[in-house]
ZADO-1210 file (C-alpha; in nm, 4 decimals, padded with zeros to 6 digits):
<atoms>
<atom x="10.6012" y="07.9060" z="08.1404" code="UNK" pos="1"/>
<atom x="10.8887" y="07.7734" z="07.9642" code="UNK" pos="2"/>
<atom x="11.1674" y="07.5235" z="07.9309" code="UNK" pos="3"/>
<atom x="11.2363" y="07.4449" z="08.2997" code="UNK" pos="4"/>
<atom x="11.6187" y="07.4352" z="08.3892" code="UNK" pos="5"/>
<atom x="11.8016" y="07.3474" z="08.7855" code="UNK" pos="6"/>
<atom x="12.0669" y="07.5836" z="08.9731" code="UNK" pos="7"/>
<atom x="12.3210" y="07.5069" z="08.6656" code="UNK" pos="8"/>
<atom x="12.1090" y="07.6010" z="08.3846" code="UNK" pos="9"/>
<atom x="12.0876" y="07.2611" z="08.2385" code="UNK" pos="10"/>
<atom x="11.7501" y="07.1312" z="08.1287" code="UNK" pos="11"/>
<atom x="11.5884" y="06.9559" z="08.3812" code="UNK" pos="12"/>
<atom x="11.2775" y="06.7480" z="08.2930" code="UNK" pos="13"/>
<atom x="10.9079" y="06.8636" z="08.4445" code="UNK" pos="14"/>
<atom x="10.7469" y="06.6460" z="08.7123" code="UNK" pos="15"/>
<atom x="10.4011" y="06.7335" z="08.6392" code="UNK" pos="16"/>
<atom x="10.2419" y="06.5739" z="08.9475" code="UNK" pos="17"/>
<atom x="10.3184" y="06.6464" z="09.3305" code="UNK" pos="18"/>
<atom x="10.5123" y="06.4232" z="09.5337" code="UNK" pos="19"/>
<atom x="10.4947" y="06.5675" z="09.8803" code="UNK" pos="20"/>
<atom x="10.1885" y="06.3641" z="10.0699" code="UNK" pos="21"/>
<atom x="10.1126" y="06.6804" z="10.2514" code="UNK" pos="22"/>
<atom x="10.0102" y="06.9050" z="09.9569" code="UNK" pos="23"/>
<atom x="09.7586" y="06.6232" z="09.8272" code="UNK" pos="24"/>
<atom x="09.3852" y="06.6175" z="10.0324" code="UNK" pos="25"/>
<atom x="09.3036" y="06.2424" z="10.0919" code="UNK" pos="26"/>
<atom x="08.9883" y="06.1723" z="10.0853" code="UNK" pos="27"/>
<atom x="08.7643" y="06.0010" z="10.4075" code="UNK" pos="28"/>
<atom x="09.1404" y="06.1449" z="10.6045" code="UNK" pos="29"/>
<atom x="09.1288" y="06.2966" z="10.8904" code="UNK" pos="30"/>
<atom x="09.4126" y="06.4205" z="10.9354" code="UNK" pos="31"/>
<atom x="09.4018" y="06.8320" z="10.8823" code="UNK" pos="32"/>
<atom x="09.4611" y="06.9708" z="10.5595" code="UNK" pos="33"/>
<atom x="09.6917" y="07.2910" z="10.5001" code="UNK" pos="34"/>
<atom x="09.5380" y="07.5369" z="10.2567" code="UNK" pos="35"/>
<atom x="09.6943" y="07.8428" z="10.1970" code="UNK" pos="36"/>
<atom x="09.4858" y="08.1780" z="10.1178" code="UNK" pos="37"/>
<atom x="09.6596" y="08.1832" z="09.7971" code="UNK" pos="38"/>
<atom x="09.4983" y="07.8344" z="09.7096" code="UNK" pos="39"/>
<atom x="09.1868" y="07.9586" z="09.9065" code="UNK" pos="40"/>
<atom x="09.1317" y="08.2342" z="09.6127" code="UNK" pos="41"/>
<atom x="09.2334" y="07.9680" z="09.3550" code="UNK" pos="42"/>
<atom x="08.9356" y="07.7453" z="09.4578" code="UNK" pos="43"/>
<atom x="08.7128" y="08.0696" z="09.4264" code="UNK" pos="44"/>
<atom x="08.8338" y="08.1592" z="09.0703" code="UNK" pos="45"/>
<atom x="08.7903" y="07.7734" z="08.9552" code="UNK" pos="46"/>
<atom x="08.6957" y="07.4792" z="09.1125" code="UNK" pos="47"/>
<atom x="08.8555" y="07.2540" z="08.8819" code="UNK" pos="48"/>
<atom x="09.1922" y="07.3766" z="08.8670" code="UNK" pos="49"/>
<atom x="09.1892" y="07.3600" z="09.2598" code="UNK" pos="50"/>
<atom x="09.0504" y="07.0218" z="09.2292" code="UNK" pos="51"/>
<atom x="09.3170" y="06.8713" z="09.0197" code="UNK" pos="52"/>
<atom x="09.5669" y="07.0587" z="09.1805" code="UNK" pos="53"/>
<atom x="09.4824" y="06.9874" z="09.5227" code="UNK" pos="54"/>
<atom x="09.3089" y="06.6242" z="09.4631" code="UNK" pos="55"/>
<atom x="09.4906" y="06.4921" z="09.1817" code="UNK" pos="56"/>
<atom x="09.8630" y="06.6349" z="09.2180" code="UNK" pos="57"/>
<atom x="09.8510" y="06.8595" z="08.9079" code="UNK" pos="58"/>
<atom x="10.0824" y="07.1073" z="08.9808" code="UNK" pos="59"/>
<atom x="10.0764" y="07.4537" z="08.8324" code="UNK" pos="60"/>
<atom x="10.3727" y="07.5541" z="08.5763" code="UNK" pos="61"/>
<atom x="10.6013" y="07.7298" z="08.7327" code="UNK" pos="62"/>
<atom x="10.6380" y="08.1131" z="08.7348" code="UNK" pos="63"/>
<atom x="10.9151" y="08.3651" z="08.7687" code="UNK" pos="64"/>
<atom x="10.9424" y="08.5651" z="09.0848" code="UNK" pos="65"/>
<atom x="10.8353" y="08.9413" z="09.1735" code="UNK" pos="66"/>
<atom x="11.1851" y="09.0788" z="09.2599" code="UNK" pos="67"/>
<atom x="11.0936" y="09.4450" z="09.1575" code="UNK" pos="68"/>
<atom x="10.7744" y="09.4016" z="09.4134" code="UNK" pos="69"/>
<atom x="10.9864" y="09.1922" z="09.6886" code="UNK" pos="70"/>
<atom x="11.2245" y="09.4129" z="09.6903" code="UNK" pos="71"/>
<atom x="11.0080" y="09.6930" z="09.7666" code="UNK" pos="72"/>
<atom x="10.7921" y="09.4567" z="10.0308" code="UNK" pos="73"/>
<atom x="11.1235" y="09.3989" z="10.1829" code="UNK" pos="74"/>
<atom x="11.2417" y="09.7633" z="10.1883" code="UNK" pos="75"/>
<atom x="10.9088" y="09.8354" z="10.3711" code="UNK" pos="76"/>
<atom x="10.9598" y="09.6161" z="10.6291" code="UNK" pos="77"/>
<atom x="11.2620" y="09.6974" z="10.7563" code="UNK" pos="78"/>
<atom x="11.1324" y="10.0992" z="10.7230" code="UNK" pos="79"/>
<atom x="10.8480" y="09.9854" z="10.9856" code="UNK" pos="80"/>
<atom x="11.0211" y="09.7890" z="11.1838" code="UNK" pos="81"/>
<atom x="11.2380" y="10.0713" z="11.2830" code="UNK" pos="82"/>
<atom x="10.9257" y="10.2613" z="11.4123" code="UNK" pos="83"/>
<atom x="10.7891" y="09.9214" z="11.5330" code="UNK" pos="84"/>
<atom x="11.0985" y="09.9517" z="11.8176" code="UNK" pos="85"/>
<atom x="11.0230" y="10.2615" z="11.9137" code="UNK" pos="86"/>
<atom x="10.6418" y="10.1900" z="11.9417" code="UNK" pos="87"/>
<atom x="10.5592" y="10.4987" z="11.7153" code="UNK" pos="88"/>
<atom x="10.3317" y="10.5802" z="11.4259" code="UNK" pos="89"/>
<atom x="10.5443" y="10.6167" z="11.0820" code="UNK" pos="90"/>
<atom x="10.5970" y="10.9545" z="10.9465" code="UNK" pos="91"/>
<atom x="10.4113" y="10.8749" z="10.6732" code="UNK" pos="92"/>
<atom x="10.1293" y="10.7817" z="10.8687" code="UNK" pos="93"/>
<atom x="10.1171" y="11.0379" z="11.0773" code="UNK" pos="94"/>
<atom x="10.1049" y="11.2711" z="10.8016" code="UNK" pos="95"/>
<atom x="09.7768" y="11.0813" z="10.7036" code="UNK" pos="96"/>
<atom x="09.6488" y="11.1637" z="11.0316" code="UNK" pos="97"/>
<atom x="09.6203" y="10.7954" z="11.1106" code="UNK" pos="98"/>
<atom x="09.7101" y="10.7148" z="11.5109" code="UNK" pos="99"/>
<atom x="09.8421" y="10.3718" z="11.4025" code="UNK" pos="100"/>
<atom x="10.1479" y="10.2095" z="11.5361" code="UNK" pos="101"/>
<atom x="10.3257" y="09.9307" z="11.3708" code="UNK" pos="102"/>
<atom x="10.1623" y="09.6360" z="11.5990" code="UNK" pos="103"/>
<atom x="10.4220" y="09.4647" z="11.7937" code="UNK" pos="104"/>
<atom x="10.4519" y="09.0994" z="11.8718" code="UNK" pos="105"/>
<atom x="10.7020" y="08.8003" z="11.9202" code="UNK" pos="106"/>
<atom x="10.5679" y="08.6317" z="11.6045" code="UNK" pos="107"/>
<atom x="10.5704" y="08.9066" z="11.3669" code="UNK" pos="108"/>
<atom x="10.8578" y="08.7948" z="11.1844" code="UNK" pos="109"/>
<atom x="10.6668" y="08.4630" z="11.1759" code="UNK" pos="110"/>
<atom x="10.3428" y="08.5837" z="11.0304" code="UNK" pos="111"/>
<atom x="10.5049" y="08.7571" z="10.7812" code="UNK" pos="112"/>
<atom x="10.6851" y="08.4364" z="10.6330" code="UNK" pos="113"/>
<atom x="10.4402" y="08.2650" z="10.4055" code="UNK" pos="114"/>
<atom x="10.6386" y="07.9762" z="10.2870" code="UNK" pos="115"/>
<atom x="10.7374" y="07.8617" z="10.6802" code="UNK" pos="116"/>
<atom x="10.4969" y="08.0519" z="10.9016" code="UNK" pos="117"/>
<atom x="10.2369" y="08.2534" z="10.8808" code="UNK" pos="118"/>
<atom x="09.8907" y="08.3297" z="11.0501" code="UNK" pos="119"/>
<atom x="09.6618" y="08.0734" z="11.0519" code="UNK" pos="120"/>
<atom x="09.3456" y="07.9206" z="11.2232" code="UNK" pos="121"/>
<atom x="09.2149" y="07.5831" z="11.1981" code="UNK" pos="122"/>
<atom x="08.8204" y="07.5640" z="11.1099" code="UNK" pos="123"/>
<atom x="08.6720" y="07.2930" z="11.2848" code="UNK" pos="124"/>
<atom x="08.3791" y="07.2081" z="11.0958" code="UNK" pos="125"/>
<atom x="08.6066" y="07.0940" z="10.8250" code="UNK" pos="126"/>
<atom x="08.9618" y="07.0056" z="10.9908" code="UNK" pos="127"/>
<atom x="09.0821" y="07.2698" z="10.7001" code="UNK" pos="128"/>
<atom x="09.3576" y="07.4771" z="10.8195" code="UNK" pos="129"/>
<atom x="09.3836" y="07.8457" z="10.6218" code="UNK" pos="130"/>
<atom x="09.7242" y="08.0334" z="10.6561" code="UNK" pos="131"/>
<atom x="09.8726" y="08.3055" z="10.4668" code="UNK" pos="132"/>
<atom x="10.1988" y="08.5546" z="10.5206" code="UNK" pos="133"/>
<atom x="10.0495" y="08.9233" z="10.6035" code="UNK" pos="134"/>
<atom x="10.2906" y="09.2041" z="10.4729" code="UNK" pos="135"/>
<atom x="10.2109" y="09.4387" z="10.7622" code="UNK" pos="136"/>
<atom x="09.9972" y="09.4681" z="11.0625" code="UNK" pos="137"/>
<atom x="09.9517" y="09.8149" z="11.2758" code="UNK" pos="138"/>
<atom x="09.7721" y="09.8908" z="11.5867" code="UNK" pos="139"/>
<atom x="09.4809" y="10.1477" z="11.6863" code="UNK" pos="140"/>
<atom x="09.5802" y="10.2434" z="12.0232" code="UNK" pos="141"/>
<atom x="09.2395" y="10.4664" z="12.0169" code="UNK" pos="142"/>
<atom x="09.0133" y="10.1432" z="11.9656" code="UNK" pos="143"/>
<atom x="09.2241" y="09.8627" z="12.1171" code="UNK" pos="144"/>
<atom x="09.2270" y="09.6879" z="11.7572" code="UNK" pos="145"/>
<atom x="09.4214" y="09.5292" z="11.4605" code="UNK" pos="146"/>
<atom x="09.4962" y="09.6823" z="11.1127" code="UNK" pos="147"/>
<atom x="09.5563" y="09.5036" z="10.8420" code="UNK" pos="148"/>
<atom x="09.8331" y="09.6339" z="10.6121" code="UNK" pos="149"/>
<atom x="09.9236" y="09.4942" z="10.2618" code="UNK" pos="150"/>
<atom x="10.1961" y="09.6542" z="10.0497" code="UNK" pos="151"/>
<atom x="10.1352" y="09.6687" z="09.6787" code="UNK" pos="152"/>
<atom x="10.3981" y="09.8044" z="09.4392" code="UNK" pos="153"/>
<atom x="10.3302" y="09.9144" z="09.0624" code="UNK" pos="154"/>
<atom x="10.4243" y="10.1303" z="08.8090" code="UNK" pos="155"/>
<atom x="10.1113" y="10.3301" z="08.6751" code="UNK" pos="156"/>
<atom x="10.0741" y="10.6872" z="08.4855" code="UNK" pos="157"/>
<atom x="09.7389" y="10.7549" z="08.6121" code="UNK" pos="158"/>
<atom x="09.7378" y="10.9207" z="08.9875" code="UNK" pos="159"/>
<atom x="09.6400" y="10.6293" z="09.2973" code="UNK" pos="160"/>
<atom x="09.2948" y="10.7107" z="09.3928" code="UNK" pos="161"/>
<atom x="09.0701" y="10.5090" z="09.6301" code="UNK" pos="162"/>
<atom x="08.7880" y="10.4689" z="09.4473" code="UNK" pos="163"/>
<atom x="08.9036" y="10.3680" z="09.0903" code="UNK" pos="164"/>
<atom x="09.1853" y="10.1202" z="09.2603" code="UNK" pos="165"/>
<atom x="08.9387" y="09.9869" z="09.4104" code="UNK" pos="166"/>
<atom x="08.6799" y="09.8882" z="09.1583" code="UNK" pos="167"/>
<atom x="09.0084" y="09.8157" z="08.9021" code="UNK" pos="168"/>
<atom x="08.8762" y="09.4619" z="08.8046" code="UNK" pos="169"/>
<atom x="09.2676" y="09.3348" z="08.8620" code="UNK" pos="170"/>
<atom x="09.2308" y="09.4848" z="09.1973" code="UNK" pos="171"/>
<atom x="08.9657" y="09.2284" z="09.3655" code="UNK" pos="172"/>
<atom x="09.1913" y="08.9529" z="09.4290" code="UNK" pos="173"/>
<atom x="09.3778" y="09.2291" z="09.6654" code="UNK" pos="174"/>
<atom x="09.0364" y="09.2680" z="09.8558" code="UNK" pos="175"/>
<atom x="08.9403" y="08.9002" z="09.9119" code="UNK" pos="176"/>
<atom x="09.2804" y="08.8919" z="10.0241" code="UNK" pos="177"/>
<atom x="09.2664" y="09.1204" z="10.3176" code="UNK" pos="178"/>
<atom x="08.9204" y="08.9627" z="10.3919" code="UNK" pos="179"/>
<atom x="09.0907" y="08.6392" z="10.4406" code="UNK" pos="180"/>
<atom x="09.3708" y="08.7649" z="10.6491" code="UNK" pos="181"/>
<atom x="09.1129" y="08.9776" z="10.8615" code="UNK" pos="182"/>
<atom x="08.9350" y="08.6739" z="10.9246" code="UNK" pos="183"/>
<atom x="09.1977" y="08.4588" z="11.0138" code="UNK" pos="184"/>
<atom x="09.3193" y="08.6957" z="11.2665" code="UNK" pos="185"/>
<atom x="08.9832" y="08.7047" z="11.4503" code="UNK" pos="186"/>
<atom x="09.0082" y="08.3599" z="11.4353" code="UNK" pos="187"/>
<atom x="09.2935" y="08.3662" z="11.6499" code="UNK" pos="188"/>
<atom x="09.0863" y="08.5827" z="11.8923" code="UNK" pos="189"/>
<atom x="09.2203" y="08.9381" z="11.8148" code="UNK" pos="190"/>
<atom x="09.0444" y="09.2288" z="11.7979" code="UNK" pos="191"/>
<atom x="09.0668" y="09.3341" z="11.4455" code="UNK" pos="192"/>
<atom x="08.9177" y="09.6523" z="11.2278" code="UNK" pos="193"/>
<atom x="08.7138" y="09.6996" z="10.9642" code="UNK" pos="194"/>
<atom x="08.9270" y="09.9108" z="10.7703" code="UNK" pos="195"/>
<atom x="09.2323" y="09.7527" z="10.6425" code="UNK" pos="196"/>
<atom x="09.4947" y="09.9516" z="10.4272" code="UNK" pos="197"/>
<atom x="09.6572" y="09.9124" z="10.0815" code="UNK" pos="198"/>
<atom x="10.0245" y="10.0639" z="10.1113" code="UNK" pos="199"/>
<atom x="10.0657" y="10.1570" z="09.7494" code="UNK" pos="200"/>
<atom x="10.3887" y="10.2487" z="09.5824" code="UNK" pos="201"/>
<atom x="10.3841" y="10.3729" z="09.2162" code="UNK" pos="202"/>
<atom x="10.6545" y="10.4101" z="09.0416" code="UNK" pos="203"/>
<atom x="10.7181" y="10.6878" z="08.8608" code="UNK" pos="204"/>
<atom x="10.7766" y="10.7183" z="08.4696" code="UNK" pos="205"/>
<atom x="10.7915" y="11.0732" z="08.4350" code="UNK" pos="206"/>
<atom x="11.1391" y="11.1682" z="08.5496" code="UNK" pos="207"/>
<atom x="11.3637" y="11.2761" z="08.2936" code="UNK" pos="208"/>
<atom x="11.6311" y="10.9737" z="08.3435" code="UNK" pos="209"/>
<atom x="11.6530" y="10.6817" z="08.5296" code="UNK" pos="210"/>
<atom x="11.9820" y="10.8226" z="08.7265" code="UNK" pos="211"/>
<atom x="12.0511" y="10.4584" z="08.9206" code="UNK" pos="212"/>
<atom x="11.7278" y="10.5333" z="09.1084" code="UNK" pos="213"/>
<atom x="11.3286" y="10.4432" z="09.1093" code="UNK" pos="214"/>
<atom x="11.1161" y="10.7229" z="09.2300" code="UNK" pos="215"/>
<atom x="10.7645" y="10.6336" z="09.3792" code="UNK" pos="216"/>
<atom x="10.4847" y="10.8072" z="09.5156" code="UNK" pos="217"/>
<atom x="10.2932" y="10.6376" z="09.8133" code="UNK" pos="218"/>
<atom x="09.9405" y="10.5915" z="09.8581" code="UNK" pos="219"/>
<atom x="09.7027" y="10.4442" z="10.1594" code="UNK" pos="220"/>
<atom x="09.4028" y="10.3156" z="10.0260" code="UNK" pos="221"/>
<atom x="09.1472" y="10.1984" z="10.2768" code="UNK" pos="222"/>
<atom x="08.9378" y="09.9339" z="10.2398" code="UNK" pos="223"/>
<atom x="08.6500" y="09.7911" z="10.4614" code="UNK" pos="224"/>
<atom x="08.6868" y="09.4225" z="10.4452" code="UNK" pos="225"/>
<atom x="08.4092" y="09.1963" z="10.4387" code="UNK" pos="226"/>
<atom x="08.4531" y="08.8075" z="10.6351" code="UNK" pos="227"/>
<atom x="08.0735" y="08.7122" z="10.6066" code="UNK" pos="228"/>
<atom x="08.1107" y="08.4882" z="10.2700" code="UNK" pos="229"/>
<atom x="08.4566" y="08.2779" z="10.4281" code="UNK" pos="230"/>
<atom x="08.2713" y="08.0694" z="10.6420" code="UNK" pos="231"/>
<atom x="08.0234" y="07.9425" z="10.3735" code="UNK" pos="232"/>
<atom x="08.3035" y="07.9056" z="10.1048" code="UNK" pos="233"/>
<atom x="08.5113" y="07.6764" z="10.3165" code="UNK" pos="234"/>
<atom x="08.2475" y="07.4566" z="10.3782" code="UNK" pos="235"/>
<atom x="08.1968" y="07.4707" z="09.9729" code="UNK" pos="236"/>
<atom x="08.5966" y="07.4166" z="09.9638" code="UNK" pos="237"/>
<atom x="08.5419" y="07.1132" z="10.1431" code="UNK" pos="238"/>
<atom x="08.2505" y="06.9522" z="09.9593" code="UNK" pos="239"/>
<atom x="08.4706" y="07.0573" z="09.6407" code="UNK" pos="240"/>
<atom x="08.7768" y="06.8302" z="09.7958" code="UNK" pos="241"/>
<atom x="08.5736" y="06.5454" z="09.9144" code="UNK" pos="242"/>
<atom x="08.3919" y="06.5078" z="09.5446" code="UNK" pos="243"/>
<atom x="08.4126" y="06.1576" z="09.3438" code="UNK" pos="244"/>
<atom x="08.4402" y="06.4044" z="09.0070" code="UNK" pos="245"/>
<atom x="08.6351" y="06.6611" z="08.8626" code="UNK" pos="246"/>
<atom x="08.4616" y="06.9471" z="08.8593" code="UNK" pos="247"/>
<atom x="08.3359" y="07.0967" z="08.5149" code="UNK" pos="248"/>
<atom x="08.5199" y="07.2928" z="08.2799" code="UNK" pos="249"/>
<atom x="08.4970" y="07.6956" z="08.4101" code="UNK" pos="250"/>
<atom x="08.4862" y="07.8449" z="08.0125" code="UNK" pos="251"/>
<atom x="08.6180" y="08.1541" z="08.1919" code="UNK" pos="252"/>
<atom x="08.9174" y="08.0122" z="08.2778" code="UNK" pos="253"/>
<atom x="09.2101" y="08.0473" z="08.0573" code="UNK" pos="254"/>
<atom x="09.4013" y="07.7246" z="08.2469" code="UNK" pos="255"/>
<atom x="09.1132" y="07.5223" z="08.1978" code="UNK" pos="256"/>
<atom x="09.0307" y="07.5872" z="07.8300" code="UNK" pos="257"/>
<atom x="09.4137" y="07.5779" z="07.7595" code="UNK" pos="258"/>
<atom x="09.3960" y="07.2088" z="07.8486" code="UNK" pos="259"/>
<atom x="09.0908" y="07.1227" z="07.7324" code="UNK" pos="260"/>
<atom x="09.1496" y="07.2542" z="07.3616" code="UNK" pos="261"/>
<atom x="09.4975" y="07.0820" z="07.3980" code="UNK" pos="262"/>
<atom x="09.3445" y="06.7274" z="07.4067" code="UNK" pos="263"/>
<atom x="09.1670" y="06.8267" z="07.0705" code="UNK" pos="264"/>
<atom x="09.5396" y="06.8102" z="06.9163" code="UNK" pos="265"/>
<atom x="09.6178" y="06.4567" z="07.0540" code="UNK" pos="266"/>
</atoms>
């Protein structure tokens, strides 16, 4: 957060509310209603910051982008993508003695672009519409099935194992992440695995000197995903929406607290 400035660097003043029709849910509408699996996991970490968000227009401060991390995400892609022509497993993959090849389709390009495509599936019990941009998706030519690949890029001394990046308590976002993207894929009637991968890059700190050049060390980390709680919670999401009150104050949340002691002040 910060003083927000336009293309010039000139102060530029904050519209705190949305303007766009299509970001706000109207209530007793029918019409369907976008929600991305970004503001999916929102809802799940506090209803009332979704609520006003989503309901009311509130819109979120705005945050500086991941450059470091895009960069690598976009590295990445155009690494697969050269193994995605030739219909072969990556070197690296191989070497993992995984038989997966880098899935190809007409839309990849389109599922991988979060702000203008994306996958998606529309659940019909609730005309809600969940869509989010994967980073990667291979194929098991063995089962006849999806995989799920999400690239993650960090800088950490201690060694990538499965276990402990797993249970890492900033780590469980990642994993209702790749439950949501498994799910929406089955929901567009593929056949998708379990197991899903984390494609982790860590950069290294212990070289002697930078020398115009960041080393990293990759890691797969599998994950089995879990879809049976989506369903339920986008029902929930729904109910949440369609409420005549703002949801109560989550004391776990630092958004919500932020505001709330802020009105002490006025």
């Amino acid at each position: 957060m910060g003083l927000k400035r336009n293309s010039k660097g000139e102060f530029e003043e904050v519209k705190p509310l949305r303007i766009r029709k299509g970001s706000i849910y109207t209530k007793e509408s029918n019409k369907i209603f976008k929600i991305s699996r970004s503001k999916f996991s929102n809802f799940l970490e506090c209803k009332r910051c979704f609520y006003l968000e989503r309901v009311k227009g509130l819109k979120d401060p705005s945050m500086p982008g991941w450059s470091l991390n895009s960069a690598v995400d976009e590295l990445l892609k155009k690494e697969f993508d050269e193994f995605r022509k030739k219909q072969k497993p990556h070197t690296f993959v191989k070497n993992n003695n995984l038989n997966l090849i880098p899935f190809k389709h007409e839309k990849m390009d389109h599922w991988r672009n979060a702000l203008r495509g994306g996958i998606s599936f529309l659940d019909i019990n609730t005309n809600i519409e969940i869509h989010g941009g994967v980073d990667d998706i291979w194929f098991d030519p063995d089962k006849k099935e999806l995989v799920v690949v999400d690239y993650k890029a960090q800088s950490n001394n201690t060694p990538v194992e499965t276990k402990s990046y797993l249970n890492n308590m900033y780590h469980q976002a990642y994993k209702i992440q790749m439950d949501i993207y498994v799910h929406i894929l089955r929901k567009m009637n593929f056949k998708v695995s379990d197991i899903s991968y984390f494609y982790v890059c860590n950069g290294e700190k212990n070289y002697d000197k930078f020398d115009e050049k960041l080393n990293f060390t990759t890691t797969l980390v599998p994950y089995r995903t879990n879809t049976s709680w989506i369903d339920k919670k986008i029902v929930e999401m729904k109910q949440t929406l369609d409420s005549e009150s703002v949801p109560e104050i989550n004391k776990y949340c630092e958004k919500c607290m932020y505001l709330s002691a802020g009105k002490n002040f006025i």
